[in-house]
Structures are given as structure tokens and as C-alpha cells.
C-alpha positions, 0 to 999 in steps of 0.5 A: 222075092219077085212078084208072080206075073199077072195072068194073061187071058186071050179072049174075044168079046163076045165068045162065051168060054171066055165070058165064063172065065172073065167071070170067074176071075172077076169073082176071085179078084184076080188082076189079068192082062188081056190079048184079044183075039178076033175070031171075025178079022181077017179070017180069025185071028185063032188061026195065026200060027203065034196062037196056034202055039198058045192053043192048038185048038185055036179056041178061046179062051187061053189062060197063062197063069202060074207058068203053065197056058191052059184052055177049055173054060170049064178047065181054067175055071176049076183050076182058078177055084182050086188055086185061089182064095174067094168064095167057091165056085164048086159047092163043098157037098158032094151032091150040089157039087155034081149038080153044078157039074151036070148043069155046068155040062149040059150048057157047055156040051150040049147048047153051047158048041152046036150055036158056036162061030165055027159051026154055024159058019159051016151051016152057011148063013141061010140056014144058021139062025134056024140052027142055032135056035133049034138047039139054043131052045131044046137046050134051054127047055132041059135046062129050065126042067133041071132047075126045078130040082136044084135052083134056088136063088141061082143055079145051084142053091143060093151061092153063085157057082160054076153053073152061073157062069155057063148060063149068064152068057147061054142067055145072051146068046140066046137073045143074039139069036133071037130066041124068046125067054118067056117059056123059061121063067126060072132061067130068066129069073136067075140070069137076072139075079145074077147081072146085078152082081158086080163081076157078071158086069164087070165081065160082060161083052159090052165092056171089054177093051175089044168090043165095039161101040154098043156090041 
């Protein structure tokens, strides 16, 4: 019987969607080919018609995996946990379940879009950082309040889930856009725990094939 293509995964360094999915795979051991999309080159690359095809969108990340292209993170992210082996990413109780849903949703709909690339460049460059702070630490302050109630060692308990995966890389933007994380030690904390964990490393933006030299 022939062997099943590797997925293919299209992806930009630095955008955090895709980071969550590098995790993701990283986490189950899934061997991926990468497309690198630049969102920056020649006017972003999403927008070329050849990926408008793979991503009507024109967003990444893009997974084509098992036949079928699939985009939106959080999507790609539970398919992966439904279809392959490894330990979970969506807890088996119902109520931790939910939580993961609930911080998984508060980073990727309520942070996360409001600082993204195509926003702030309609904000326009003097106004950008301003912007993108106000919403990255109303956010985080919410966040830091939620994970009074569900941390443990990470996000949700003390096993690694889809939660990590949208905070690990909150954070980072954070820090690009100059925000302070002292005001919020449990964020600081599990972020912490978790890029000493081989496949947050293995994901980061600063090793991916289309990073630049020290990004």
C-alpha cells in the first residue's frame, strides 16, 4: 500500500496561527513540508492568486493533510488532535475541555486579530503600536484573571493543551510590541514552563527555514 503524502503546512515565520500549528504538529510527531508564505514580500505573498486557491482568505496558516486543505489555527489544531496519536491536546473532562476552549477563544478572538498584520497596517504606522499595546494588555490582564481559576503548571491543569499553544506565542508578540509582563506573573510563568518543552522550541519563529538571521 502507498504511503500517505507528508502534509504540507503554509506558514510565515512570525505569524502566530501558524506558530500554534508548528506546535501542534511538533507535539504529535507529525513529519510536514513547509511553504513559506511571506506576509511582508512584495506586497504579501497571501494575496498571489495560486494561494488565494489553497486559502480564500489569504491567511495563514493552510494545512493540506489527509486530502482535504484546512485553515483557521484553532481548526487544523483539533483536527490534528482528533486524527492522530500522541498525548492530547483537548483534555477528556468535559469542564477542563471548555476551559481550554474558553482561553483558547479569548487569545484567538479577542487579542490576537486586533494586533495582527493586517490591522495594524490599516491603522497606519503612527498609531500601530499605541493600538496594538492597548489590546495586547486588556487581553492579557483578562487572561492573567482567568488563569487564577484553571492554571496549574500550564494553561489548563498540568498537561500541555490547546491553551498553550495561543499563549506561547501571545507572549511573544507581546514583547515585539513592547509590552511589560511583569503585571502578569502567571502568564509569565507558564510561558516559561513551556519553551523549555522540545516542541514549543522546535516551533519557534526564530527557527523556521524562512526566518531571517536573529528575527
Amino acid at each position: 500500500m502507498a504511503s500517505s503524502p507528508k502534509p504540507v503546512l503554509y506558514t510565515y515565520f512570525r505569524s502566530s496561527c501558524s506558530w500554534r500549528v508548528r506546535i501542534a504538529l511538533a507535539f504529535k510527531g507529525v513529519a510536514y513540508d513547509q511553504v513559506a508564505v511571506n506576509l511582508i514580500k512584495d506586497g504579501g505573498q497571501q494575496h498571489v492568486d495560486s494561494f488565494k486557491t489553497i486559502n480564500p482568505m489569504k491567511q495563514v496558516p493552510a494545512l493540506a493533510i489527509d486530502g482535504i486543505v484546512l485553515s483557521q489555527s484553532l481548526a487544523i489544531v483539533q483536527y490534528l488532535d482528533e486524527t492522530r496519536p500522541g498525548p492530547r491536546l483537548l483534555p477528556e473532562d468535559a469542564k477542563k475541555r471548555a476551559q481550554v476552549r474558553m482561553i483558547s477563544d479569548h487569545i484567538t478572538s479577542g487579542i490576537q486579530p486586533l494586533q495582527n498584520l493586517h490591522v495594524l497596517q490599516k491603522i497606519g504606522e503612527e498609531k500601530k503600536l499605541e493600538w496594538a499595546q492597548h489590546f495586547i494588555i486588556t487581553g492579557l490582564q483578562a487572561l492573567e484573571s482567568l488563569l487564577q481559576y484553571t492554571a496549574g503548571q500550564y494553561c489548563v491543569g498540568d498537561e500541555v493543551t490547546m491553551a498553550d499553544l495561543c499563549l506561547v506565542p501571545q507572549v511573544y508578540n507581546a514583547v515585539r510590541f513592547k509590552v511589560g509582563l511583569t503585571q502578569f506573573p502567571t502568564i509569565v510563568k507558564i510561558n516559561n514552563a513551556l519553551l523549555e518543552l522540545d516542541a514549543f522550541k522546535v516551533s519557534h519563529p526564530s527557527c523556521q527555514p524562512d526566518a531571517p538571521p536573529q528575527s
